[in-house]
C-alpha positions in Angstrom: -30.8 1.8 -18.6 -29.1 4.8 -17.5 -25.3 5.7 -17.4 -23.2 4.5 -14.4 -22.4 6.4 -11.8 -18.8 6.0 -10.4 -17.6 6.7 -6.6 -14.7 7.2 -5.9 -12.3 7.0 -2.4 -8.9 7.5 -1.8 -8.2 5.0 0.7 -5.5 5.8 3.9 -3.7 3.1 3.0 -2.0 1.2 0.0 -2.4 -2.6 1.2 -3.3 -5.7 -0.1 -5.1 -5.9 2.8 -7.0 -2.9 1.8 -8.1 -4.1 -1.4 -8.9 -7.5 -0.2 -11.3 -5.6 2.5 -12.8 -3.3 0.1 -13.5 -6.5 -2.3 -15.0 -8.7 0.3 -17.3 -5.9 0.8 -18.5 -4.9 -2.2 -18.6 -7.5 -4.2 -17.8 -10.8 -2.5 -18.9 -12.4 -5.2 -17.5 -10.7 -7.8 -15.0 -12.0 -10.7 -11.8 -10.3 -12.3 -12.6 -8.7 -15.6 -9.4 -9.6 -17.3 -7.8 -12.5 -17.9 -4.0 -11.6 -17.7 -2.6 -8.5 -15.7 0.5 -6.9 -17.1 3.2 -4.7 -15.2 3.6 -2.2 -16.6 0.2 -1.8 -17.2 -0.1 -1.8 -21.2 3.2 -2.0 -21.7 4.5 -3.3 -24.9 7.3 -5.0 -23.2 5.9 -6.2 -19.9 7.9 -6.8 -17.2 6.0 -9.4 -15.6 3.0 -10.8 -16.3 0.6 -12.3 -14.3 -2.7 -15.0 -14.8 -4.6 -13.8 -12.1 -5.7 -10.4 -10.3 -4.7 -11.7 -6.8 -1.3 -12.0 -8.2 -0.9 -9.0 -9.7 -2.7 -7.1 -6.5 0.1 -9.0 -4.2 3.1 -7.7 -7.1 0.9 -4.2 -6.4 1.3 -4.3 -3.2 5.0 -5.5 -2.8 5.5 -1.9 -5.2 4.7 1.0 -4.6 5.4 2.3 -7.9 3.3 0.3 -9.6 0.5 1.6 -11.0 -2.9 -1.1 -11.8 -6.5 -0.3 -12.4 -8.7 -3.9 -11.5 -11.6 -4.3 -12.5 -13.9 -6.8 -11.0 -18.0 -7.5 -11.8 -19.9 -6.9 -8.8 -21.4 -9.8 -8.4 -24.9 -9.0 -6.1 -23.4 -5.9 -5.3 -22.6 -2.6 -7.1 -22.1 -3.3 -11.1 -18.4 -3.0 -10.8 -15.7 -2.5 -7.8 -12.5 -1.3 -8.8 -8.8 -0.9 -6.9 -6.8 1.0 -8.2 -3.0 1.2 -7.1 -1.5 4.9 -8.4 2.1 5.2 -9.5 2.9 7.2 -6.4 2.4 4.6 -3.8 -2.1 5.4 -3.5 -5.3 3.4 -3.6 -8.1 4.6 -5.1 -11.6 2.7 -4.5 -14.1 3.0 -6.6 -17.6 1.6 -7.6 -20.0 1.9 -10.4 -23.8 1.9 -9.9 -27.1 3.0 -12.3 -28.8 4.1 -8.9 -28.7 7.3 -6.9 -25.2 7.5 -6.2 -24.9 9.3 -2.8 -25.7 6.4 -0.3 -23.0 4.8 -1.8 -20.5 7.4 -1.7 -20.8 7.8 1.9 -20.4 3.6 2.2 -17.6 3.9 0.5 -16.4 6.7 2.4 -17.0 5.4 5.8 -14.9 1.9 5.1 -12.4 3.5 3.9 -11.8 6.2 7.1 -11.4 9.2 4.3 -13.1 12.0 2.8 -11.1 12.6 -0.1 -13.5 11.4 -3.0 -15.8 12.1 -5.6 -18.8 10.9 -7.7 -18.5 11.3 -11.2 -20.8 10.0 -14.6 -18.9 7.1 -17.0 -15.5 8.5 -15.8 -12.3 6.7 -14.5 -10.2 8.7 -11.4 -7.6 11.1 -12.0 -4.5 9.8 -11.1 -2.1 9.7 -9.8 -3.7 9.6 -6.1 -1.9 13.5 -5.4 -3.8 14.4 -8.7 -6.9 12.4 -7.3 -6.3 14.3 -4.0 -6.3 18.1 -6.0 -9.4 17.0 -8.2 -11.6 15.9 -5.1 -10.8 19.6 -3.4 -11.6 20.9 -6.6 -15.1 19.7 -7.2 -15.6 20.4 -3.5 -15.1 24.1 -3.7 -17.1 24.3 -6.8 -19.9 22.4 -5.0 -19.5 25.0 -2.1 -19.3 27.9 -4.5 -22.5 26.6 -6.4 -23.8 25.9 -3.2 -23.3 29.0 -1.4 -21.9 26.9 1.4 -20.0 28.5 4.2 -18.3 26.9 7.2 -19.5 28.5 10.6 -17.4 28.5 13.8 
């Protein structure tokens, strides 16, 4: 078994409604990873804690600020499907595979209406999402660079 490959989205939008659509498509079947959600995440001194990842997605969604990385098993689907809600008011969507990652990437890409991502090997998103944002334009112009890639009007 080789290592996951993770794709990663930044998605237009920071909804509930987002996530929820991402999940139901990638892993409909899939189950939350942790037990107990905590805000902030691993905090010593939690503000709020919650017993399920719906909760804590709706607490995510009612603040912006919050920042939560989920984590949910991907059922039929990918290995893993992850949300993740950034400190400064993103959503990041990401999935893990052991196949070729590029079909996958452009999936991803096409549900959620952006272009702002990357694929990377066993490694979680920058964040927050204007970090995310920086680090996706980054690995494009190296992959142009490498790639001798120029743009023609």
């Amino acid at each position: 078994m080789g290592p996951y490959r993770d794709v990663y989205v930044l998605a237009r939008e920071r909804s509930v409604a987002e996530a929820n659509r991402f999940l139901a498509a990638f892993a409909p079947r899939g189950r939350a990873a942790a037990d107990e959600y905590e805000s902030p995440e691993y905090s010593d001194q939690p503000t709020v804690v919650f017993s399920t990842a719906t909760e804590a997605i709706q607490y995510c969604g009612a603040h912006p600020d919050a920042g939560h990385r989920f984590y949910f098993d991907g059922g039929d689907g990918p290995a893993h499907a992850m949300p993740f809600f950034t400190s400064d008011g993103g959503l990041i969507l990401g999935l893990s595979i052991l196949a070729d990652a590029e079909q996958l990437f452009a999936q991803l890409k096409a549900h959620a209406g952006s272009e702002i991502g990357y694929i990377t090997v066993e490694d979680p998103p920058c964040e927050p999402a204007s970090e995310f944002r920086r680090s996706a334009d980054d690995l494009l112009q190296q992959y142009r660079a490498a790639h001798d890639y120029h743009e023609y009007e």
